[in-house]
C-alpha positions as CSV (number, residue, x, y, z in Angstrom):
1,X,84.5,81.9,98.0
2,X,86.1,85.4,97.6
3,X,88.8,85.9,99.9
4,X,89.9,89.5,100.8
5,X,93.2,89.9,103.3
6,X,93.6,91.9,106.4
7,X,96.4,94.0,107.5
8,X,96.9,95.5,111.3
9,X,99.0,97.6,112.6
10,X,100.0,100.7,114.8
11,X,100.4,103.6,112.0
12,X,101.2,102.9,108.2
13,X,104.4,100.8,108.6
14,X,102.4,98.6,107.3
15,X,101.7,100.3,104.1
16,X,105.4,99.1,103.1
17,X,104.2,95.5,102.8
18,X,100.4,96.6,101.4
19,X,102.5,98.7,98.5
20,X,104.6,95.2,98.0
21,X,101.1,93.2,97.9
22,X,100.0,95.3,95.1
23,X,103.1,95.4,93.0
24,X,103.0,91.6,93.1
25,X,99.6,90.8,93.2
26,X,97.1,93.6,92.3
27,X,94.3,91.7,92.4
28,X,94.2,91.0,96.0
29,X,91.6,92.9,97.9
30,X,92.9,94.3,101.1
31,X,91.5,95.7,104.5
32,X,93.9,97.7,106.2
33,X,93.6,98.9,109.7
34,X,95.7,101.5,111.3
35,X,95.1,101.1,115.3
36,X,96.6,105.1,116.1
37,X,93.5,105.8,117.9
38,X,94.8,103.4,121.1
39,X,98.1,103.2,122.7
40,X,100.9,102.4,120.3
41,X,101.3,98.6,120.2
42,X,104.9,98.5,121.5
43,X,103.9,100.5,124.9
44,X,101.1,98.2,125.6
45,X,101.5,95.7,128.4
46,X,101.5,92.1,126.7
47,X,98.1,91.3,127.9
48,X,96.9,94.7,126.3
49,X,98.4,93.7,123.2
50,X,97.1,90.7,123.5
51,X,93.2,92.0,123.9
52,X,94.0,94.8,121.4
53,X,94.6,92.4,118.4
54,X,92.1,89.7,119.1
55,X,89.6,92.9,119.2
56,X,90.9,94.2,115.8
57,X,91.0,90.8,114.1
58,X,87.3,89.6,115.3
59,X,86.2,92.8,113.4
60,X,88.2,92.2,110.7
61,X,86.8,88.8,110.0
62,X,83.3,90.5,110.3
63,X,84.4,92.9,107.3
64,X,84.4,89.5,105.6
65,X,88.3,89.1,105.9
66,X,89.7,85.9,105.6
67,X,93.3,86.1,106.2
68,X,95.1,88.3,108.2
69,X,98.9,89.9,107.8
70,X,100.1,91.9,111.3
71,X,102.8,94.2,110.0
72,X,104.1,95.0,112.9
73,X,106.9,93.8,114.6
74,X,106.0,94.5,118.5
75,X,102.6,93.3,118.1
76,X,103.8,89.8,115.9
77,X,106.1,89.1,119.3
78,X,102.6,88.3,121.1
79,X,101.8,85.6,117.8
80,X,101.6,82.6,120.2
81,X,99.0,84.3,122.6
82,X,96.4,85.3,119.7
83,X,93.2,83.7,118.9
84,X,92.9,83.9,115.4
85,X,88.9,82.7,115.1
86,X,89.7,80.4,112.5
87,X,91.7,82.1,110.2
88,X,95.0,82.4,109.2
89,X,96.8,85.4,111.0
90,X,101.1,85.4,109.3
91,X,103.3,87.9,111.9
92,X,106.5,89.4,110.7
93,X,109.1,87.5,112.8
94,X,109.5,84.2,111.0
95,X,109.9,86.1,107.7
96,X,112.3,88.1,109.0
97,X,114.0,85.1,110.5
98,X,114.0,83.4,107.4
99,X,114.9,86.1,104.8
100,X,118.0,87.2,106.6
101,X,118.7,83.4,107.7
102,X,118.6,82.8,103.2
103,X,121.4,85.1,103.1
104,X,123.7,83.6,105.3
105,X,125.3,86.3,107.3
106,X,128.9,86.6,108.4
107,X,127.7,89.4,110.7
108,X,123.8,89.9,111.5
109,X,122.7,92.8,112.6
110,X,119.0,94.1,114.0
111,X,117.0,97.4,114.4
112,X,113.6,97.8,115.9
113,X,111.3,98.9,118.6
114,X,112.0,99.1,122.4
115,X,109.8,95.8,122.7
116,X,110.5,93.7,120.1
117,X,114.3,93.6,120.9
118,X,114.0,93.1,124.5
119,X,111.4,90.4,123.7
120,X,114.2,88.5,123.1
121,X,111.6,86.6,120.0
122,X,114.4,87.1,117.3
123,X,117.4,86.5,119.4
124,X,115.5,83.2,119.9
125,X,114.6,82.2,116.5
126,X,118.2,82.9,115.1
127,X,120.1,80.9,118.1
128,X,118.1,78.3,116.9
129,X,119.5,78.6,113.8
130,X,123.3,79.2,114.7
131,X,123.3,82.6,114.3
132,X,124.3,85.5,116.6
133,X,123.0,88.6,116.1
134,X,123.6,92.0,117.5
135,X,120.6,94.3,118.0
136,X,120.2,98.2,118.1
137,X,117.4,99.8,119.8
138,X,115.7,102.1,117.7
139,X,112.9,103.5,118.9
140,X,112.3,107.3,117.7
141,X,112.6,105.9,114.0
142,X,109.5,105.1,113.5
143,X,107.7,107.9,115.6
144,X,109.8,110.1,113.6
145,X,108.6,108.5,109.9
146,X,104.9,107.8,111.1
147,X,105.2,111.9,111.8
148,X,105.8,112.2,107.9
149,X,109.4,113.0,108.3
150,X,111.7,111.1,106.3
151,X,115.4,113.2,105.8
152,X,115.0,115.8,108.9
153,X,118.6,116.3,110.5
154,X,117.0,115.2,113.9
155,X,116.7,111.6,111.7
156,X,119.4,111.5,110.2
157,X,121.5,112.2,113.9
158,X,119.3,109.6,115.3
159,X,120.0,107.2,112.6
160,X,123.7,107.6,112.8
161,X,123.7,107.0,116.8
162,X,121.5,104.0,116.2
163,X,123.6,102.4,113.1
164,X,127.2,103.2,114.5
165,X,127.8,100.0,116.5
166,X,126.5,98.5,113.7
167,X,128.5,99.6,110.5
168,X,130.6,96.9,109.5
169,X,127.7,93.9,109.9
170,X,127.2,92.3,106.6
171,X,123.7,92.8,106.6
172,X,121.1,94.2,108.9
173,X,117.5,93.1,109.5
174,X,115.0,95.9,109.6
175,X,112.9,94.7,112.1
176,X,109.9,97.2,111.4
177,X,107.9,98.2,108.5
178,X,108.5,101.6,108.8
179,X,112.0,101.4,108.1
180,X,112.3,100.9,104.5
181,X,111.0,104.1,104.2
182,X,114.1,105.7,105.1
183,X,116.7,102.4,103.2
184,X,118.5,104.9,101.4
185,X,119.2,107.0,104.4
186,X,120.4,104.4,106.6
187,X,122.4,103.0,104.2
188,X,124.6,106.6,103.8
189,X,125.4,105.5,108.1
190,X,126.9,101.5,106.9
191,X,129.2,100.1,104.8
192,X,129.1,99.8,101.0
193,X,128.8,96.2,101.6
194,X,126.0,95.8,104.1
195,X,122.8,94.8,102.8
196,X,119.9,96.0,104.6
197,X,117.2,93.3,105.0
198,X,113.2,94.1,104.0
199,X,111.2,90.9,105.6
200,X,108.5,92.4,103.3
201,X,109.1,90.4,100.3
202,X,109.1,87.1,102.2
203,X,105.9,87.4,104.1
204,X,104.4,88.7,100.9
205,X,106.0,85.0,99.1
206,X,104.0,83.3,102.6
207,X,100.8,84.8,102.1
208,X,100.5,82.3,99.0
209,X,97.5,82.9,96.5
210,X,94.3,84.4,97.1
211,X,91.1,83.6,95.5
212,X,89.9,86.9,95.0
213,X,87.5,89.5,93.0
214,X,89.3,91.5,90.9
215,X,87.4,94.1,91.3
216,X,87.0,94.2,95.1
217,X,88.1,97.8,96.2
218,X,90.6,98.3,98.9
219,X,89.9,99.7,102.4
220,X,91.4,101.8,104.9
221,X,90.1,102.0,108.2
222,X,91.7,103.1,111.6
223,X,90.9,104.1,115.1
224,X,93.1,107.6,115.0
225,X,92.7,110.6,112.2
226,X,91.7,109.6,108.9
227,X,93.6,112.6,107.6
228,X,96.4,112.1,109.4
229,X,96.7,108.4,108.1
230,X,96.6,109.6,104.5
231,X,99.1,112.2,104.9
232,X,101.4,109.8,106.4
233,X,101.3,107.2,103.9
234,X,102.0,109.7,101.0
235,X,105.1,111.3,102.7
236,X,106.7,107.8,103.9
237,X,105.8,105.8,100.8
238,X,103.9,107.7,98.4
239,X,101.1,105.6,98.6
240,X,97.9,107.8,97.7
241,X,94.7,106.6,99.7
242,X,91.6,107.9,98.5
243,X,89.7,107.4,100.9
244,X,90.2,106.5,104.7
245,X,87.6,105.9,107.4
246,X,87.7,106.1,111.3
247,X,86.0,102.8,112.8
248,X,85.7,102.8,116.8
249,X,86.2,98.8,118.2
């Protein structure tokens, strides 16, 4: 059986791990699905969240998906409440758990969304591990990238604030997918030695092989602007989408 993969999330953070999929495997079919048509994931209540992404993968798996990748951090803190209808649904918080826990850290940093820090999820996973970590708040990052903005002086002051307490840590976890967008920007706010952590390339290693058609066309679908979901790929990561189509679930 062909197999085709999902990916969900909020905007096109998510386009940072679907650009990694294709450099590594370019024969791997994908169904993307932006959700900016509903309340951004990391403002939902957790039992919104929770509806929202059974919704979005039960139509997913009858678009003939059948595996499912959520790149987004605030929504993978809700992994454990999810009914996954039989197939395989990978979050991002155990690969960012494990490719920064690889690296052995003297000093482990964090930056993401309002809700995934004060979930608490990664704080969690690492003390199981032995490791402390200190976490940063950085919530208009992402706003500002999904916007299309990546070097505005408004990001860079933002980006400064954000990564001050943090400057000397050895390395930093980049607990979203928008934020390798801007990698070369927040490293000008650290020191030369810290190494800026992209989960990408380990969930990527845990999707494992997929039986697929090679010539199987992507797809990009959201709830929000079309338009506005293309524009915002290209200006964060230069990803050109021919076509994207607005679906209603």
């Amino acid at each position: 059986m062909n197999q085709r993969l999902g990916m969900i999330d909020w905007g096109i953070g998510g386009v940072s791990i679907y650009k990694l999929i294709k450099e590594k495997h370019a024969h791997v079919p994908v169904t993307y699905f932006s959700d900016t048509g509903v309340t951004p994931y990391g403002k939902m209540t957790r039992t919104e969240l929770v509806v929202r992404l059974n919704r979005v993968i039960a139509f997913l798996k009858s678009q003939g998906v059948t595996q499912v990748v959520i790149g987004c951090n605030a929504a993978s803190t809700a992994m454990d409440l999810l009914d996954n209808g039989g197939i395989e649904v990978e979050g991002m918080i155990e690969s960012g758990v494990a490719a920064a826990a690889k690296l052995e850290p003297k000093r482990l940093g964090l930056i993401g969304g309002r809700r995934t820090v004060v979930s608490g999820v990664y704080r969690n996973a690492f003390a199981h591990r032995g490791i402390k970590i200190e976490q940063r708040i950085a919530q208009p990052l992402s706003a500002l990238i999904e916007s299309g903005d990546t070097s505005s002086d408004q990001l860079r002051e933002a980006s400064k604030r954000i990564l001050s307490p943090l400057r000397n840590c050895s390395h930093i976890l980049l607990a979203c997918t928008h934020y390798p967008a801007i990698s070369h920007l927040l490293q000008e706010f650290v020191s030369t030695r810290t190494v800026l952590i992209d989960p990408s390339c380990e969930l990527v290693r845990r999707i494992g092989k997929i039986k697929a058609d090679a010539n199987a066309a992507d797809i990009f679908l959201t709830s929000g602007d079309p338009t506005g979901m293309k524009t915002a790929a290209m200006n964060a990561f230069c990803v050109d989408i021919a076509t994207a189509r607005q679906v209603k679930i």
